[in-house]
N, C-alpha and C positions, 0 to 999 in steps of 0.2 A: 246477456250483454252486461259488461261490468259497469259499474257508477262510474262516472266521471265530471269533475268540477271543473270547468273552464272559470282561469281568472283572467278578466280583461284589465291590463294594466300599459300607460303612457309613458313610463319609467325608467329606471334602472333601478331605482330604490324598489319601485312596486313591484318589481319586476322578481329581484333578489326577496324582498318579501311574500310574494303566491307562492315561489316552488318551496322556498323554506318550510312553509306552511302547510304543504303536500299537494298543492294545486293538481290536475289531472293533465291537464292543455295551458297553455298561455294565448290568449290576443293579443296579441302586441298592434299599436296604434300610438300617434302620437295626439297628443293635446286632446284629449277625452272632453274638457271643456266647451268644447265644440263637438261634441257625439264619439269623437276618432276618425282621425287620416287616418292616411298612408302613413305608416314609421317609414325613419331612413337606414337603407343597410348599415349603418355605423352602428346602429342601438340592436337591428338583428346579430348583426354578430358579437354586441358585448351581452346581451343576454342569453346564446347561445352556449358563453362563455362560463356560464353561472350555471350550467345545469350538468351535473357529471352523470346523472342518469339521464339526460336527452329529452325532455320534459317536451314532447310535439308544440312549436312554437308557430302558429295561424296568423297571418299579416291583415292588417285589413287593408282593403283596396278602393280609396275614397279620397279622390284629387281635392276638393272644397267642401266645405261645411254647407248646409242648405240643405236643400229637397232632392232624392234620388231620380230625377230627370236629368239624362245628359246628353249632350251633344256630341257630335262625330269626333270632336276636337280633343274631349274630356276622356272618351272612353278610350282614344289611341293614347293618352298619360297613362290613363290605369292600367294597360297593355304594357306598355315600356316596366311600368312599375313591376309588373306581373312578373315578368320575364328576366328582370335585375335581381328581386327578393329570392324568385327561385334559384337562379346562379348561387346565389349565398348563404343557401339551405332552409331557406325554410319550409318547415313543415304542409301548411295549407295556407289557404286565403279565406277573406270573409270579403262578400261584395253583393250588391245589389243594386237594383237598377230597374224604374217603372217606366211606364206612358202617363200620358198625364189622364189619364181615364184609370186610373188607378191597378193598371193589370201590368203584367210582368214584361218590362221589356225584353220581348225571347231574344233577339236579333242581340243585342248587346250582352245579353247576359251568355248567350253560345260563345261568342269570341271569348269571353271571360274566360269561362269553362277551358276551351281549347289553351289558351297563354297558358293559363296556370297549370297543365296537363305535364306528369303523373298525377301529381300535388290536388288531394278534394281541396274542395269548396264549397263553405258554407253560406249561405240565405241568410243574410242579415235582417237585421228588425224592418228594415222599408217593406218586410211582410205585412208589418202593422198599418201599413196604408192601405194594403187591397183592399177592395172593397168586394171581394168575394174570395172570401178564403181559402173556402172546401174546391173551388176550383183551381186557384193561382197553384195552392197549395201540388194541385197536378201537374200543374206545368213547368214546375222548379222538381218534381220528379224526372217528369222527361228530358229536363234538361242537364241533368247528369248530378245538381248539387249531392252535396253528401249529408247535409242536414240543414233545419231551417230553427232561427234565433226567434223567438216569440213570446211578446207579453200576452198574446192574443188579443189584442186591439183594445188592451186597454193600460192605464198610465203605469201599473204595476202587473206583475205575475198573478199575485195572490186575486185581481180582479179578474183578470184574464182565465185564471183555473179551469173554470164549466168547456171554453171554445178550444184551451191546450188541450184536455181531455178529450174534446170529440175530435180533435184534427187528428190526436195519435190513437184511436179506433180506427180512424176513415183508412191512413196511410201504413197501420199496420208494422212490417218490418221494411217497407219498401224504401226509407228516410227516415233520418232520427229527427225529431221533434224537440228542441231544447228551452225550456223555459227561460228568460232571462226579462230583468225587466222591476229595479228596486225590490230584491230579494236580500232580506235581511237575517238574521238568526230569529226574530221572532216570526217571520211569517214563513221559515223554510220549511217546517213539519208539515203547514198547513198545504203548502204549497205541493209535499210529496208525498201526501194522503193522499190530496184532490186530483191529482194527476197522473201519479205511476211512471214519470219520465225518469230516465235512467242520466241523465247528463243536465246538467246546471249550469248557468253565468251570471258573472255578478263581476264587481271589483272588490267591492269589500274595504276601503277606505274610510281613513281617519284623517281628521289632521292632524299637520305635521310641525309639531313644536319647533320652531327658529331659535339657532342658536343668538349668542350676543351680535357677534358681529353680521348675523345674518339677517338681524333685526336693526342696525345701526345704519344708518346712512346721514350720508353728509347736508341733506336738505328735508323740509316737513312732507315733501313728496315722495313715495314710496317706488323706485323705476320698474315699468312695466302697468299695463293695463287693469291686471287683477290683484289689488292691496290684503285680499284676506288669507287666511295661511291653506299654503299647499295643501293638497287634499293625497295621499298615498295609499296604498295598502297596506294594510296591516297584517301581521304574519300571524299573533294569536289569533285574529278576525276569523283568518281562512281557514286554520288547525281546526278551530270550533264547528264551521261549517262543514268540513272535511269528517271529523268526529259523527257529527248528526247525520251525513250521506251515508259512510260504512256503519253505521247499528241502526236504520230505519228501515 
């Protein structure tokens, strides 16, 4: 199985910055400041736009920010969504979806599965809330995902390492196992010593120097919610990273 880097990017900038950079997959998602929505087909097909080799482009599928419990209500949006992104090519989906006893909601996550059908779909990090991994971990097998996103239950990869490595013994070749989860240039070697995963995610961001007049505004109030500078990806970032996958 070849390496592959998933960059998760909110963008058009970040966007044009992962494949520059030789990104393997893109996330695409909106507003990451909140974990990642749903993007809108607008931004699917301008960075669609940006890749002349076809760079397999994954939507995430996440109506509200919060906790992966949802309602009847939540899960027909993420249907509609499903069903809109794929009309307008994209590649795959990332979605997930629990009970509130921490196990895998199968009933919503099948529909998932079905909307987004040819198109895999990946197991988002709400893996990291089960509370029995070596099991859930079976039940997002049976349920057709194509891989599962995991810091392995803890705040970064590099801690999670010991439970990534025994999930991908447990599961074999039956599902790809993907690490993701504050992955940096310094803890990436560590990260694919301890573990032997062939696919990675990350976003890989810097901030993003404000021009003059992007810095100027007409009052001491800065418009919008969040005053400090854009967070983007960086395309040396990902080169680097990309570098360290193919010679490790």
């Amino acid at each position: 199985m070849s390496k592959v880097l998933e960059v998760c990017v909110d963008s058009l900038d970040s966007a044009s910055a992962a494949i520059s950079g030789g990104a393997g997959r893109i996330e695409l998602c909106s507003s990451l400041l909140e974990g990642g929505l749903t993007p809108t087909p607008g931004l699917l097909i301008q960075v669609q736009n940006l890749s002349a080799n076809k760079v397999p482009i994954y939507c995430m599928l996440r109506c509200r920010p919060g906790n992966f419990i949802y309602n009847r209500q939540e899960l027909e949006v993420m249907v509609e969504d499903a069903k809109i992104l794929r009309k307008y090519g994209a590649s795959g989906f990332v979605f997930g979806a629990l009970l509130e006893n921490g196990a895998v909601d199968m009933k919503m996550c099948r529909e998932i599965v079905k909307a987004c059908y040819p198109c895999p779909v990946t197991f988002h990090r709400a893996f990291d809330f089960c509370e029995r991994p070596s099991i859930e971990i079976e039940v997002i097998i049976d349920l057709g995902f194509e891989r599962v996103l995991t810091s392995g239950k803890q705040p970064n990869a590099q801690l999670g390492s010991k439970l990534i490595k025994k999930l991908m013994e447990q599961v074999g070749s039956r599902i790809i196992i993907m690490p993701g989860g504050g992955i940096n240039k310094e803890n990436f070697k560590f990260i694919m010593e301890n573990t032997g995963a062939k696919e990675y995610h990350g976003s890989f961001r810097k901030p993003k120097a404000l021009t003059e007049s992007e810095n100027c505004t007409t009052t001491d109030v800065k418009i919008g919610e969040n005053n400090g500078p854009m967070q983007v990806t960086d395309k040396e970032y990902v080169a680097e990273i990309v570098h360290m996958l193919a010679n490790c």
